[in-house]
N, C-alpha and C positions, 0 to 999 in steps of 0.2 A: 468419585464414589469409592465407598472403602472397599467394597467386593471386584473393584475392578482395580483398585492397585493392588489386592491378592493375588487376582488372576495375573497382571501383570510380570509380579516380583515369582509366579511358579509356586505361589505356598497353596494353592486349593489343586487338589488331586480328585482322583474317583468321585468325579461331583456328580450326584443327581438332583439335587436342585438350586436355582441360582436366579434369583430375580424377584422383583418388584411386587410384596402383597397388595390385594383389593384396597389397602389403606396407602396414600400416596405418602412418599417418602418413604415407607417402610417398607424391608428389602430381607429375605430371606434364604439362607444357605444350607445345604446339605449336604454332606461328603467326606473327604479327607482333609485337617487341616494341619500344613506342615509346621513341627516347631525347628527340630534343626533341619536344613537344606544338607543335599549329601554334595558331598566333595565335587570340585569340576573335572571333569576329565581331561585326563593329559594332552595339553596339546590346544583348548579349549576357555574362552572367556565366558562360555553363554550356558555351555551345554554340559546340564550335571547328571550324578549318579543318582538311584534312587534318595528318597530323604531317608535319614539318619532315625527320624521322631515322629510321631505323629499324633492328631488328637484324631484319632478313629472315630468315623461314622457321626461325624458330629451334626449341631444343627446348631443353628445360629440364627437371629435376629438381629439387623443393624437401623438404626433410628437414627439422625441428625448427621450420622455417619460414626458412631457410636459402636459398640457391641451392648445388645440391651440383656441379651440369652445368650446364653452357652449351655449346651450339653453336649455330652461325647464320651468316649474311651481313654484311658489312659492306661501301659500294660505294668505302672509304675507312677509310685506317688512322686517321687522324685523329678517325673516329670513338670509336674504343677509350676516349681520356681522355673523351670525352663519357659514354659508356656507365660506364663505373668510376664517375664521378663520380654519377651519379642512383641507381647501385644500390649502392655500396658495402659502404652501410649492410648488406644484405641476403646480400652473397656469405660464403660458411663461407670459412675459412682454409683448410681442405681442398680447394676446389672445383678440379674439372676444367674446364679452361675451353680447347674448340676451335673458334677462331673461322676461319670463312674471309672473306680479304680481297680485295677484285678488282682493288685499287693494288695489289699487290707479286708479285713475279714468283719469291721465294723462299721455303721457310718459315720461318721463325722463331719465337723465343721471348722476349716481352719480359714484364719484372714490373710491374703496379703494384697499388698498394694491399695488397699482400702475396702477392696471386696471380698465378702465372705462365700466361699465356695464352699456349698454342700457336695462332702465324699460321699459317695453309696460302693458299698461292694457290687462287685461284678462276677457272675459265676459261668452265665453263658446265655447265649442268645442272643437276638438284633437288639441293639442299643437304642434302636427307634422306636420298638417294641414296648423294649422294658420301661423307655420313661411313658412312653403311652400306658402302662398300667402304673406307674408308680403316684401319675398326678390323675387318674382316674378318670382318662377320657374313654370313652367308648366308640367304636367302629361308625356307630350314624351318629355318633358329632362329626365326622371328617368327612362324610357321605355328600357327595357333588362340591366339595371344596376342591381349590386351584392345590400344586402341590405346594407351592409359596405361604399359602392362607393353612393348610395344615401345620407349618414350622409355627405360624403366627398361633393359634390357638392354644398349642404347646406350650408357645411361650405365655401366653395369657393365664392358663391356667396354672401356668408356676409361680406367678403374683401372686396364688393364696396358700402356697407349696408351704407349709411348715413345719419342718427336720425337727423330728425328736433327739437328734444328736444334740450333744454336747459341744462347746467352742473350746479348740485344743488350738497350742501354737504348734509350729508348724513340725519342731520338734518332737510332741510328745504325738503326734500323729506318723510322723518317721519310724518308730516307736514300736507300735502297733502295724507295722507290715511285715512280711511272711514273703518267702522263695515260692514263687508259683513253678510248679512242676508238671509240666504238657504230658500228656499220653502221645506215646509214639503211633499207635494204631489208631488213632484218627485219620479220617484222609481218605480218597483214594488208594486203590488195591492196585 
C-alpha cells in the first residue's frame, strides 16, 4: 500500500490522518509530506536530519494505490518540479491536484508530468481551512464524518473545482513569483 511505503521510506511527517475511507480501497492522508529528505547524520545509515522540503499540511487521497488528490502548501513554486519529480511515479493521470503557493500572488495552472496543478496564492491560515472554503464545503457536510471520509469529501468536491486561471508553462509561472518577506514579530514573546 502506497501510504505504507511513505511511512516506511520517512516521507510522511506531522501526520494527523492516515487510513482507510468508509469506501474500501480508498485511503486518505493528512500531514507533512516530504519532497527532499535531509542529510544522514554522521556516523549513520538510517537516521537523518530534519527534511530539506516539504508539501505542508497536505491531504491526500490514494485509490488503486494511486494519488487521486493532492492539496497542500508549498513556501515555493519552485518546489512543484521537485515534488512531480519524487512522486510521479505515483500520481493517476486523472488526479486533482490543488496546491497552494506562498511565492505567487495569482492563481494559476501549470502542467507537468501529464497533470495539471491548480496554483492558488497563499497569504495565511490553516491550509485545511482554506480549501474547505475555496471548494465550498460547509462545517455540517463534515459533521459525524470519520477523519479519513472528511479528506475524501474534499476530494469529491474538487471533481467539480473549476480554476478561473489561465494554463501557463511552467516558466511563465516562474515568472510571476515574488521574495516572501516574514515579519520578525510573529511568534511567541
Amino acid at each position: 500500500m502506497l501510504l505504507d511505503d511513505y511511512q516506511a521510506k520517512g516521507l510522511l511527517t506531522v501526520t494527523l490522518v492516515n487510513g482507510q475511507t468508509s469506501t474500501a480501497g480508498v485511503y486518505a492522508y493528512r500531514g507533512d509530506l516530504v519532497l527532499k529528505e535531509g542529510a544522514l547524520r554522521e556516523g549513520s545509515s538510517t537516521d537523518r536530519k530534519p527534511p530539506e522540503a516539504l508539501l505542508i499540511h497536505s491531504a491526500l487521497v490514494i485509490e488503486n494505490d494511486k494519488l487521486v488528490f493532492i492539496n497542500g502548501l508549498l513556501l515555493k513554486l519552485d518546489l512543484l518540479p521537485v515534488f512531480v519529480e519524487k512522486y510521479k511515479a505515483d500520481i493517476a493521470e486523472s488526479c486533482i491536484a490543488l496546491i497552494y503557493v506562498e511565492n505567487i500572488s495569482k492563481a494559476m495552472q501549470v502542467e507537468l508530468a501529464g497533470v495539471t496543478f491548480q496554483l492558488l496564492p497563499y497569504k495565511e491560515g490553516l491550509v485545511w481551512n482554506e480549501i474547505l472554503e475555496e471548494l465550498y464545503i460547509e462545517k455540517y457536510e463534515l459533521k459525524n464524518q470519520s477523519a479519513e471520509d472528511k479528506v475524501a469529501i474534499a476530494y469529491n468536491a474538487a471533481k467539480s473545482y473549476k480554476s478561473k486561471a489561465v494554463v501557463v508553462s511552467y516558466e511563465e509561472a516562474e515568472a510571476n513569483t515574488f521574495v516572501v518577506v516574514k515579519d520578525a514579530t510573529v511568534g511567541a514573546i
